[in-house]
C-alpha positions in Angstrom: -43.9 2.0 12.3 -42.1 -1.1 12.5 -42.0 -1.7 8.7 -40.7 1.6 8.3 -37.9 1.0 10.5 -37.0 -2.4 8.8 -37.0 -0.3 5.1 -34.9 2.2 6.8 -32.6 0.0 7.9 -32.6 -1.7 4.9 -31.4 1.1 3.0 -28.7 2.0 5.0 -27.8 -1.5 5.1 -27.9 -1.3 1.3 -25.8 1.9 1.2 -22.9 0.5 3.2 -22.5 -2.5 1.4 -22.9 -0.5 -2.0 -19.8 1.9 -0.5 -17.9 -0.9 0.3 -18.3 -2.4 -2.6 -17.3 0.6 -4.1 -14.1 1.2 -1.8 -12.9 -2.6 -2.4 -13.2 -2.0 -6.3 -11.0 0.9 -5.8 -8.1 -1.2 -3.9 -8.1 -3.8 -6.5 -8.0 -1.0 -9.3 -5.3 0.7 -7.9 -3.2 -2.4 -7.0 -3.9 -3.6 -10.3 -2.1 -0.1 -11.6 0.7 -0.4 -8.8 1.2 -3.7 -10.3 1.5 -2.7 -13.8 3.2 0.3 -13.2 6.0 -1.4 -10.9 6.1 -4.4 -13.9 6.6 -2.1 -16.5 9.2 -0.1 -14.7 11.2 -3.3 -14.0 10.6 -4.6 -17.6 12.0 -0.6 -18.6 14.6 -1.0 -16.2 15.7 -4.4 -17.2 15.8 -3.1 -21.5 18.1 -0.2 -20.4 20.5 -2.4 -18.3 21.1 -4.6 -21.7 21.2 -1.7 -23.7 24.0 0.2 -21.2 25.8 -3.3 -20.5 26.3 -3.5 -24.0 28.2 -0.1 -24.6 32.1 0.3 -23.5 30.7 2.6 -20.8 28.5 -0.2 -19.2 31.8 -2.4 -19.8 33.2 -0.3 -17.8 31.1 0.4 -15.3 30.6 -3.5 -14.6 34.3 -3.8 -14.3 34.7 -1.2 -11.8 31.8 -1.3 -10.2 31.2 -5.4 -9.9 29.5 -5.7 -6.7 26.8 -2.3 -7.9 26.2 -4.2 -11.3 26.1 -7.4 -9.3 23.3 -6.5 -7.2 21.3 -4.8 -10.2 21.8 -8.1 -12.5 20.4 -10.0 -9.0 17.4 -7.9 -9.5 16.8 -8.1 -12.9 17.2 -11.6 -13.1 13.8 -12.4 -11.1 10.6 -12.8 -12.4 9.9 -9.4 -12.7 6.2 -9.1 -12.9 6.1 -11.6 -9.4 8.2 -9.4 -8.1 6.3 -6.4 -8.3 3.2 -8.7 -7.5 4.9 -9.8 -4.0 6.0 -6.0 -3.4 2.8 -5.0 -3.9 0.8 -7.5 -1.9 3.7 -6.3 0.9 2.7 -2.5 0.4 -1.2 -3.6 0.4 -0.5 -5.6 4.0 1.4 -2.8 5.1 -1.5 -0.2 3.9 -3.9 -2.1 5.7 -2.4 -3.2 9.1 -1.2 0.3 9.7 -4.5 1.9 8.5 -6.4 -0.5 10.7 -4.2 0.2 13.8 -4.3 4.4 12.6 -8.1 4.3 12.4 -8.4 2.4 16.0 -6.2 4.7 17.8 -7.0 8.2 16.1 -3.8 8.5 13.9 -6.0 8.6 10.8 -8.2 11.6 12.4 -5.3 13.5 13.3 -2.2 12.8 11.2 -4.4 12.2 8.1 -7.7 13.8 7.4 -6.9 17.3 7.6 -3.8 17.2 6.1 -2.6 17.9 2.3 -1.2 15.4 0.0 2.8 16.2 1.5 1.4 15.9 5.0 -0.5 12.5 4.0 3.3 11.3 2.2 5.3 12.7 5.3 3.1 11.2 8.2 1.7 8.3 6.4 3.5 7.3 3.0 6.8 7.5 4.3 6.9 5.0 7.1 4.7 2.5 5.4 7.0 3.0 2.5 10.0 2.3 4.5 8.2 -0.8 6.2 7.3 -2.1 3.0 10.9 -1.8 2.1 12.2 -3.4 4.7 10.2 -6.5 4.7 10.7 -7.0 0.9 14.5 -7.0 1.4 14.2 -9.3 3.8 11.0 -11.5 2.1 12.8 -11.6 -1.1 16.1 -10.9 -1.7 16.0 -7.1 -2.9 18.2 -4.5 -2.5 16.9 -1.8 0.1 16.9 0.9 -2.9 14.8 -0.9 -5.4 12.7 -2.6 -2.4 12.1 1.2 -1.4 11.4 2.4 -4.7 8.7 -0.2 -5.5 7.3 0.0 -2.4 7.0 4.1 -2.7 5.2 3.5 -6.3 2.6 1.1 -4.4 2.1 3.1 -1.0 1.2 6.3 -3.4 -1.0 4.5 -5.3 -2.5 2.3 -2.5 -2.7 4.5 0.7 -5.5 6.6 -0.2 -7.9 3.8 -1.3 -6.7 1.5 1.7 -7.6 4.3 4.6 -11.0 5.1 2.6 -11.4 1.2 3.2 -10.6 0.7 6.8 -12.3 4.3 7.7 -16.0 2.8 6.1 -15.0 -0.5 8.0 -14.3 0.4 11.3 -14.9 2.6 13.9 -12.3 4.5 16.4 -11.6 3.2 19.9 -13.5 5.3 21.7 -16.7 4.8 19.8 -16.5 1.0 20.6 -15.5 1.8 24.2 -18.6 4.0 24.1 -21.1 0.9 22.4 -19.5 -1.3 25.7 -20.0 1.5 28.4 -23.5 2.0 27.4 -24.3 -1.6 27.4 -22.8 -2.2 30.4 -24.6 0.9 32.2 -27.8 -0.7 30.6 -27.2 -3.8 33.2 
């Protein structure tokens, strides 16, 4: 009896650290895309800026519109790939602390779960987009339209994976307040 016990809990022990395993591998491969995508973007973004700059029409539009082409060359002046690296690691902390705090107070259950992939974007993608955003304008000197763009690609890319995560990690509020209750009417 008691050695089946231990072999059952050994397997389930082995299961959950095969899923997570398996739901940590899928955050790093999808922030490794969100990284490349974002890079490659910038990198796009940065060829067409030269390419426009250097026709009458970009001459013009720098002329008339210095502080715009200002704030774009202030952009494409960074290290793009650490950029897209910092925005990302924002949009993964982001992801995270809001999936954690989601999953302990039922957010994830109800504004989640049962929805489709515009409810998901609407409830969840959108504010942690806008956070993101917010805290790479003021983390590194971006522009709130880029910032928000950036941070959209990652929050796409990374929410899904990140709440998978968390959800395998941790367990709602009321099932710990259930574990305590129990243990304390044990007493």
């Amino acid at each position: 009896m008691k050695e089946a016990l231990s072999n059952w809990l050994r397997q389930d022990l082995e299961r959950w650290l095969l899923s997570l395993a398996k739901d940590l591998a899928s955050v790093f491969m999808f922030f490794v895309i969100s990284v490349a995508i974002c890079s490659g973007l910038l990198y796009m973004l940065k060829a067409l800026w030269f390419t426009y700059t250097a026709t009458p029409t970009g001459e013009h539009f720098i002329l008339h519109f210095g502080s715009r082409a200002d704030a774009i060359e202030r952009v494409l002046s960074q290290r793009l790939f650490l950029l897209s690296l910092s925005v990302n690691v924002m949009a993964l902390k982001v992801c995270l602390v809001g999936t954690v705090a989601g999953r302990l107070f039922f957010l994830v259950r109800y504004l989640y779960e049962y929805r489709g992939f515009w409810g998901r974007m609407l409830f969840w993608g959108v504010p942690c987009a806008s956070l993101s955003a917010y805290l790479s304008t003021v983390s590194y000197d971006l522009d709130w339209m880029p910032a928000l763009v950036l941070s959209a690609i990652s929050i796409l890319l990374l929410l899904n994976p990140c709440i998978r995560l968390v959800s395998g990690l941790l367990p709602e509020i009321k099932a710990i307040w259930g574990s305590i209750s129990s243990l304390m009417q044990k007493k």
